[in-house]
C-alpha positions as CSV (number, residue, x, y, z in Angstrom):
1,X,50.9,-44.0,-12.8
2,X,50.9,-40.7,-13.7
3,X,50.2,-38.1,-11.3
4,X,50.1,-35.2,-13.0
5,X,47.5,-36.5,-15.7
6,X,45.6,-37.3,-12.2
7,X,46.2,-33.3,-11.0
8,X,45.0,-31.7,-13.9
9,X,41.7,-34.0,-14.0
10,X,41.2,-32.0,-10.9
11,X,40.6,-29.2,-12.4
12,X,41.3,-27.7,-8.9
13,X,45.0,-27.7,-8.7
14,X,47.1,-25.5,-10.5
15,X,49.9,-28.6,-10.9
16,X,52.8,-26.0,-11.4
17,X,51.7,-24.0,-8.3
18,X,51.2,-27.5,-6.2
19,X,54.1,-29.6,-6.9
20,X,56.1,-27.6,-4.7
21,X,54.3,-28.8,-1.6
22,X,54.2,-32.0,0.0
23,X,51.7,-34.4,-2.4
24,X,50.2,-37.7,-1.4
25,X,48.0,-39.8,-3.2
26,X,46.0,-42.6,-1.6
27,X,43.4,-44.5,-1.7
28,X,39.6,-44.3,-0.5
29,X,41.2,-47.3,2.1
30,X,44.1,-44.7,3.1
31,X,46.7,-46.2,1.7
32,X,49.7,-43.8,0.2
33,X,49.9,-45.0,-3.6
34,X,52.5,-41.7,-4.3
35,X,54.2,-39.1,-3.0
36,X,56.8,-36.0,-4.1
37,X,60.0,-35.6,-2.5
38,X,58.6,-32.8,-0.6
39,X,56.3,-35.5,1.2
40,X,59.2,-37.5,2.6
41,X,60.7,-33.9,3.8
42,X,58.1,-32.7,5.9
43,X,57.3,-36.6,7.2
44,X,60.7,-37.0,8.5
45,X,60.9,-40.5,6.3
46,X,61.7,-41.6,2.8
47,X,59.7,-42.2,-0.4
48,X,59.8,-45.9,-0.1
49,X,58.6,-45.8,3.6
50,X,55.6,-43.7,3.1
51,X,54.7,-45.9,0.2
52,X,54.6,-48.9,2.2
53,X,52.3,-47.2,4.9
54,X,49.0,-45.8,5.3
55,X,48.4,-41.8,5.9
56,X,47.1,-42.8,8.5
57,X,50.2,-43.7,10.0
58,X,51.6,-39.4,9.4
59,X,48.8,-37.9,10.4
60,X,46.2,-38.3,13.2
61,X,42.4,-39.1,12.5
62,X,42.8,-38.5,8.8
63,X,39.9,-39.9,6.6
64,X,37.3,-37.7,9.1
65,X,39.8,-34.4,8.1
66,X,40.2,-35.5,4.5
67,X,35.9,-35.8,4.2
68,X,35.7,-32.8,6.4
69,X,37.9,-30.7,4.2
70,X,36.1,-32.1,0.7
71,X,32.9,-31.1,2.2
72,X,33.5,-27.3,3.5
73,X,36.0,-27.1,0.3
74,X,38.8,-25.2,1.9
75,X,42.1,-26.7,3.8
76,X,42.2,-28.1,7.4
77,X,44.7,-28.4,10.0
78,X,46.2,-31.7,10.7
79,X,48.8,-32.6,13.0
80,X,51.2,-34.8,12.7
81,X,51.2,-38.2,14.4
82,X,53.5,-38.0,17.7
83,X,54.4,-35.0,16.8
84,X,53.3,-31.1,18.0
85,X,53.9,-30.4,13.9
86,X,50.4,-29.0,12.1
87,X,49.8,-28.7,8.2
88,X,46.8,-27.3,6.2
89,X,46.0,-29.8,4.1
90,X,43.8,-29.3,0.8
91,X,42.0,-32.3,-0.7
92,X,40.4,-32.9,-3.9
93,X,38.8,-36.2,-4.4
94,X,39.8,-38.5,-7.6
95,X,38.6,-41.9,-8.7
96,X,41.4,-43.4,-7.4
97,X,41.1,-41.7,-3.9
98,X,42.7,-39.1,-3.1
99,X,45.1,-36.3,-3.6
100,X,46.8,-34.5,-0.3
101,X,48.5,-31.1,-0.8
102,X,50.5,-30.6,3.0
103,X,52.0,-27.0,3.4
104,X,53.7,-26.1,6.8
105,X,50.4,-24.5,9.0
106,X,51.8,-21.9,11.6
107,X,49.2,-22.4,13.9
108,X,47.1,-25.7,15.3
109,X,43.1,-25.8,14.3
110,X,42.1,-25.1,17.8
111,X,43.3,-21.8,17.5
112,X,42.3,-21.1,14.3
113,X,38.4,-22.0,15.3
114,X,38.9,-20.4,18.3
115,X,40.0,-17.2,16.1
116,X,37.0,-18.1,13.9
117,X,34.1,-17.9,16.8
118,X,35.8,-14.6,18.5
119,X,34.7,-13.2,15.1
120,X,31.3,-14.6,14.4
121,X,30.2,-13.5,18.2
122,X,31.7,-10.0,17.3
123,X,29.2,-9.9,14.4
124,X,26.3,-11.7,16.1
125,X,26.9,-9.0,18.6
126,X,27.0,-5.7,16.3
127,X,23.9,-7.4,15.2
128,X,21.9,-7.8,17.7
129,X,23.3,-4.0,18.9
130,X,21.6,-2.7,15.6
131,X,18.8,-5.4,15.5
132,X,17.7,-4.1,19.7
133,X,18.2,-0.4,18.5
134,X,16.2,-0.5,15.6
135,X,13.9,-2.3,17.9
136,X,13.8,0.2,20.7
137,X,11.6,3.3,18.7
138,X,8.6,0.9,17.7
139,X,7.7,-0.2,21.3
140,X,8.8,3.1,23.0
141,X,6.0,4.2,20.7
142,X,3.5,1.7,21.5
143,X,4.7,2.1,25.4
144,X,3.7,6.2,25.2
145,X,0.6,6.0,23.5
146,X,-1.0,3.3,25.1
147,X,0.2,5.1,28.4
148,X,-1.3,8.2,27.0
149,X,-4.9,6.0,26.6
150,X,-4.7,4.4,29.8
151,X,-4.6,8.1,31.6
152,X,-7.2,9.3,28.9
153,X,-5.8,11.2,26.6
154,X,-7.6,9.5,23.6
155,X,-10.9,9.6,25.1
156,X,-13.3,7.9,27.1
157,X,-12.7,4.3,26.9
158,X,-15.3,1.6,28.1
159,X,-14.1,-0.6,31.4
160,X,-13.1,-3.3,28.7
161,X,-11.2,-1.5,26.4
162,X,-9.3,0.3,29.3
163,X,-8.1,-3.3,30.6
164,X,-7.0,-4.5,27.2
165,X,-4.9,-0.8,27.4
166,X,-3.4,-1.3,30.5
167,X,-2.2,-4.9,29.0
168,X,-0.6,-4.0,26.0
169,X,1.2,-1.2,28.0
170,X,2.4,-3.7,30.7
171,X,3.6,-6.0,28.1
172,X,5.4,-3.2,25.9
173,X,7.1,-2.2,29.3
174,X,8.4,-5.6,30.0
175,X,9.4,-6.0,26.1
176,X,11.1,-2.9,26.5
177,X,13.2,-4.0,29.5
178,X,14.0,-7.5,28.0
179,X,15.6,-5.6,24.7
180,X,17.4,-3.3,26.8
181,X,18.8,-6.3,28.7
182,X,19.2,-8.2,25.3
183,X,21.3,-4.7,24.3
184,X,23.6,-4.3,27.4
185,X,24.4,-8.4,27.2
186,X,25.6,-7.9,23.3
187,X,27.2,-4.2,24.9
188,X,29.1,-6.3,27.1
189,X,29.9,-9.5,25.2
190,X,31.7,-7.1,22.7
191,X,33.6,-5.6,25.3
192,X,32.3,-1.7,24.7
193,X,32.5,-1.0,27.7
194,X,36.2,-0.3,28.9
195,X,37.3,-0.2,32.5
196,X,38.5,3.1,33.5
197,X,39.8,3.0,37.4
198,X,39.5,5.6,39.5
199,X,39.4,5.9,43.3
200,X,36.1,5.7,44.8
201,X,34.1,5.0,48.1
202,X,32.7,1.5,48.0
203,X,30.2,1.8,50.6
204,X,28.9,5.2,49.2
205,X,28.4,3.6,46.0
206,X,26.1,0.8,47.2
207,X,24.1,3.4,49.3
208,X,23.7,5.4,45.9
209,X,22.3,2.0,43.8
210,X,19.9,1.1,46.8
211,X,18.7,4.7,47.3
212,X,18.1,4.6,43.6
213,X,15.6,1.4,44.5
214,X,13.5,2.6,46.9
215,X,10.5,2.9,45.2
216,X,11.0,-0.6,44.0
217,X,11.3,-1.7,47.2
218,X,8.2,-0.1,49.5
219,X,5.8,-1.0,46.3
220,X,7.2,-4.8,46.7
221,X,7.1,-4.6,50.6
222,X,11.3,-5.7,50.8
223,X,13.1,-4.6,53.4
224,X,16.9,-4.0,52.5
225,X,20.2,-3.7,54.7
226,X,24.1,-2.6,54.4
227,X,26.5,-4.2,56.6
228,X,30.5,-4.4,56.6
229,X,32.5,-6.1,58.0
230,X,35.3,-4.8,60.8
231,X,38.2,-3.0,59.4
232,X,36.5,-2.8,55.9
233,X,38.6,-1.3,53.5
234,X,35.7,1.1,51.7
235,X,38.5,2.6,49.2
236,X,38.9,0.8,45.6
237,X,40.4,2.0,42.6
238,X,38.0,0.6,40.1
239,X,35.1,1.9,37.6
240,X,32.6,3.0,39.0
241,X,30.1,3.2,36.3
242,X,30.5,-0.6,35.8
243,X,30.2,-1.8,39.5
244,X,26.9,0.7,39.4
245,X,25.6,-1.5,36.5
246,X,26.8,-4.6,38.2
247,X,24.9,-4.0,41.6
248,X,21.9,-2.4,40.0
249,X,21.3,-5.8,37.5
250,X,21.9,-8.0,40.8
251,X,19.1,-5.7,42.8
252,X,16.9,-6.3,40.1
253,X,17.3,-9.8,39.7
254,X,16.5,-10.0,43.3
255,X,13.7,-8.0,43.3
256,X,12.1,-9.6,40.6
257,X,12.4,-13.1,42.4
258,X,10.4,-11.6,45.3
259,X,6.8,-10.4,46.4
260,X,8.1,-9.4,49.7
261,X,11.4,-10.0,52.4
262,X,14.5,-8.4,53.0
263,X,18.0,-8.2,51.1
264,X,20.7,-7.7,53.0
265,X,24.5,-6.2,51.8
266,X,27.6,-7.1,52.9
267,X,31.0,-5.8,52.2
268,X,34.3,-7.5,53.2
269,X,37.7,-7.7,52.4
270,X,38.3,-11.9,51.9
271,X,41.8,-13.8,53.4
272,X,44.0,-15.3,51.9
273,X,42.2,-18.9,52.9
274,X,38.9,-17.3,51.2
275,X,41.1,-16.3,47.8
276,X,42.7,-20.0,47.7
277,X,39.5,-21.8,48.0
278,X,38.0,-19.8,44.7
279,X,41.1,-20.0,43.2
280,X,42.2,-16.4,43.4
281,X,45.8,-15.0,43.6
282,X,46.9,-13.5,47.0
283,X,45.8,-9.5,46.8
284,X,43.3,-6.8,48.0
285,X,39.9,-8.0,47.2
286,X,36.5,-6.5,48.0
287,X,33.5,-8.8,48.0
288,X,30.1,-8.0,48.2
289,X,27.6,-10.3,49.0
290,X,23.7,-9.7,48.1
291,X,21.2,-12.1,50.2
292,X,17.8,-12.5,50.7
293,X,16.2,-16.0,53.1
294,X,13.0,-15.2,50.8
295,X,14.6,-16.1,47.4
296,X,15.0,-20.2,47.7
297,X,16.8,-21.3,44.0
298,X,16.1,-25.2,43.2
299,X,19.9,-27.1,41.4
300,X,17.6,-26.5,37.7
301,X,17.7,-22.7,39.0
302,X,21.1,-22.7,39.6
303,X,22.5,-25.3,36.3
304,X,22.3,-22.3,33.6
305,X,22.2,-19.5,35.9
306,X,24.9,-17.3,33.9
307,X,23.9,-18.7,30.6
308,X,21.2,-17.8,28.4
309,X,22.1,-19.7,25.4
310,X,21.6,-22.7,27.3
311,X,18.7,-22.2,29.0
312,X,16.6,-21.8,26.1
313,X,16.6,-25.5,25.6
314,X,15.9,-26.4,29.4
315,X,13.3,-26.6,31.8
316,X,14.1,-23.7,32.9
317,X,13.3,-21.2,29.6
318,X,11.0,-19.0,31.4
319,X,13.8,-17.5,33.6
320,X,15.6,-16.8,30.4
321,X,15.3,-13.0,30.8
322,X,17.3,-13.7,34.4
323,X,20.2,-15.5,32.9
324,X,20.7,-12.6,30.1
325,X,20.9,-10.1,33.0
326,X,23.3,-12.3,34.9
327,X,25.3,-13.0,31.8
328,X,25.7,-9.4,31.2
329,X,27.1,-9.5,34.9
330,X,29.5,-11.6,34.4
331,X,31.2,-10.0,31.8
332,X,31.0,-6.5,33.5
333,X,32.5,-8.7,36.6
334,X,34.9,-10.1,34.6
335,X,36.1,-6.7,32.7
336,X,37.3,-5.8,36.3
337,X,39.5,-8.9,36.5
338,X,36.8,-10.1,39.4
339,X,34.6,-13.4,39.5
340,X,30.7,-13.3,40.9
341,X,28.5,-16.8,41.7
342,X,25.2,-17.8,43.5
343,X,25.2,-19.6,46.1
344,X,22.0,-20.9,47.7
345,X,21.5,-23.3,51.2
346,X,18.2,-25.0,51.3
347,X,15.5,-23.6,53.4
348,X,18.1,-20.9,54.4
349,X,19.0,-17.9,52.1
350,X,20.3,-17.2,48.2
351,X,23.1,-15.5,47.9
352,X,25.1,-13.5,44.7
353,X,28.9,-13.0,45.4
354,X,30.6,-10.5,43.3
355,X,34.6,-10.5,44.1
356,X,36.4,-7.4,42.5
357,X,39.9,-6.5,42.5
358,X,41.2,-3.3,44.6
């Protein structure tokens, strides 16, 4: 047999540039019909061995990797059978079978896909950055004007046409939020927002946020209190900007869940039994708890709470606008090295935890 009139009917492997690497040739059945010198290197075994065997026998799950790298046409990373050892591996398919060029890989294939999806969710996010600004003019337009007609600044309108009015500005105010929220979970899945710390008053900051709400909350009828608990520690170093954003997405996700009830805020500072049940080293925490007994969450609720890319394919699609607000908490949440969850009791109360380092 000879090879090299087999590597240059490839038309796909410079022979010169190849025969330097570890070569295998085997059959559509997997087994090795010839190998280089380099082949019997790199496998830890001689010529005659690896002529005798299968590839299958060198490298794990082979035949899947071998049509997996003829159908993406670039190398994949195998490992070695019984061995932590990885190679990229390049095949071209012959008539005979086919032809395995090994060279030493110098990292394993879950990193490099790992590597691979940081970077495609970096540019999905810029995207969607440029996609929701470009988005933003258009419906701030259709947002003023129809505003503008609803308090008659176009004219007299007739009962009918005022209605239709007062829907398409409702509905370009709610599109407007849901791009907004669409923007800050791309802001915050490609980390733009840094964590600058600085010392600040806890308790002073949740005062500012609910103050901010008030209007939210007389028009809604919810009544809303701030509790701590004894020997509260109300000094952090932390950002504040970012535990602002946090509390105000949590309010709002709260307040959109209700017609009417109370919220209630508490602020501790968890023990050490607390921080071993979530899995959290021993330190300073602060946690604050938002709860309301009028917002009841069923288990579908609760499945895809943080996730948005999920829910789209459940049962639960309408609250889709929810999980993208909640998703864009978590990564604020988890920019300060904390952790937040929901917790809800049946027929008693909802809660959202957020758990920040001091």
């Amino acid at each position: 047999m000879d090879i090299k009139k087999i590597l240059f009917r490839t038309n796909s492997i410079d022979v010169e540039k190849a025969l330097p690497d570890a070569l295998i040739m085997c059959g559509k059945d997997g087994k090795i019909q010839w190998v280089n010198d380099a082949a019997a290197e790199i496998f830890e075994t001689s010529k005659m061995h690896l002529l005798t065997s299968k590839i299958s026998d060198f490298i794990e799950n082979p035949m899947n990797l071998i049509n997996n790298a003829i159908t993406i046409n670039r190398p994949v990373i195998t490992k070695a059978t019984g061995r932590e050892v990885y190679f990229d591996m390049t095949v071209k398919s012959i008539e005979e079978g086919y032809v395995l060029d090994f060279r030493d890989a110098a990292e394993p294939q879950p990193v490099k896909i790992e590597q691979d999806a940081e970077e495609i969710n970096r540019e999905k996010n810029n995207f969607l950055i440029k996609l929701t600004n470009d988005l933003k003019s258009p419906i701030q337009s259709i947002v003023g004007f129809s505003q503008a007609m609803a308090d008659g600044l176009g004219g007299e309108m007739t009962e009918q046409q005022e209605k239709y009015i007062r829907i398409i500005n409702k509905n370009s105010v709610d599109l407007m939020y849901f791009v907004g929220k669409l923007l800050e979970l791309s802001q915050t899945e490609s980390c733009l927002k840094q964590s600058e710390k600085k010392t600040l008053d806890i308790t002073s900051l949740v005062n500012t946020v609910v103050r901010f709400n008030e209007q939210l909350f007389k028009e809604k009828d919810i009544s809303i209190s701030i509790n701590t608990a004894d020997n509260f520690k109300k000094t952090i170093s932390s950002n504040e900007g970012i535990i602002k954003n946090i509390l105000q997405d949590l309010l709002e996700v709260i307040i959109k869940s209700l017609d009417m009830g109370e919220i209630h805020i508490y602020l501790s500072n968890p023990d050490d039994e607390f921080l071993a049940a979530r899995n959290l080293a021993p330190a300073q925490y602060t946690l604050i708890t938002l709860s309301s007994s009028s917002l009841l969450l069923s288990e579908n609720d609760l499945e895809c709470m943080f996730d948005p890319y999920k829910i789209v394919d459940s049962v639960n699609r309408k609250n889709v606008l929810r999980a993208i607000v909640l998703a864009s908490v978590k990564n604020l949440v988890q920019s300060l090295n904390g952790n937040v969850w929901v917790e809800s009791k049946i027929l008693k109360n909802t809660s959202f935890n957020v758990i920040i380092p001091n």
